[in-house]
LOLUMPA-209686 format. One record per residue (C-alpha): x negated, y, z negated; residue in three letters. Coordinates in steps of 0.02 Angstrom, whole numbers, plus 50000, padded with zeros to 5 digits. Layout:
<recs>
XYZAla;...
</recs>
This chain:
<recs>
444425511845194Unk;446035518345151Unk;446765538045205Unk;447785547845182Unk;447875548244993Unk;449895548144993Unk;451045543345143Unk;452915552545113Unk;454715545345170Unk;454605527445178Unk;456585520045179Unk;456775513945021Unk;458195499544974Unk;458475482644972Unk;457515469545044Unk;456375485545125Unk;454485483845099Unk;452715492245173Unk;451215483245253Unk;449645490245197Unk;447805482145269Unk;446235486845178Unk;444555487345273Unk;442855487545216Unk;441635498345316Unk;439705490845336Unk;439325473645287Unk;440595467845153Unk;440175461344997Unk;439955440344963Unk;441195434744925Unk;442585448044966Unk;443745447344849Unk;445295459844845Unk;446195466244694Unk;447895475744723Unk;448995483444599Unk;450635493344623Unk;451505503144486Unk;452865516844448Unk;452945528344365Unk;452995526544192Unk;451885511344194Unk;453135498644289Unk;452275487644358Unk;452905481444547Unk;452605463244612Unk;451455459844778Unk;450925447544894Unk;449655444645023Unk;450075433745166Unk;449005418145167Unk;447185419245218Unk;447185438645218Unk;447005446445051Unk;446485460545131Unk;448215466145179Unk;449595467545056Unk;451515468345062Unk;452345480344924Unk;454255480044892Unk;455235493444880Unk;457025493344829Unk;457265510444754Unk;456625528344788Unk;455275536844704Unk;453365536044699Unk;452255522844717Unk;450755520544643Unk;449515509544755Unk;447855501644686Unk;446495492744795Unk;445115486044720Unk;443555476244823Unk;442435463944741Unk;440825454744770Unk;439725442944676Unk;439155457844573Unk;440745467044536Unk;441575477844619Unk;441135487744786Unk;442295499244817Unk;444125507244767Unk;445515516844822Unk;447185523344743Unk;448575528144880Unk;450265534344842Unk;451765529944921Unk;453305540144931Unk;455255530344958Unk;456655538545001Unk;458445533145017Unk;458585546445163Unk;457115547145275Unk;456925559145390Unk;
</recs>
């Protein structure tokens, strides 16, 4: 489960990142497997990474400002289960 649907003035700069965990509601799927994508605007595309043995949560970089476009993705043996998009909003000056 993911909300809101867009989380405003993260500090944006170097070495400055967001956490994000993902949860699945009921009984998850068999295998669980977890698909995350981040991109900018314009169709950037932003490296993640997962620390070991949770793919559930997912660690997004962000050394500039601007928008953030954050795709989750859950799979099981038969494709996937559920989705959620999530935008995230750096600043340089958060309030």
């Amino acid at each position: 489960t993911a909300s809101p649907s867009q989380i405003d003035q993260l500090p944006a700069g170097p070495g400055r990142k967001v956490s994000l965990a993902g949860t699945v509601t009921g009984i998850p799927p068999t295998p669980t497997l977890w698909q995350w994508m981040v991109q900018r605007p314009g169709g950037g595309a932003v490296p993640t990474t997962s620390p070991a043995g949770s793919p559930n949560i997912v660690e997004i970089p962000l050394p500039s400002p601007g928008f953030y476009d954050v795709m989750v993705a859950v799979y099981g043996a038969t494709g996937p289960t559920c989705s959620k998009t999530l935008t995230l909003f750096a600043t340089d000056r958060p309030t």
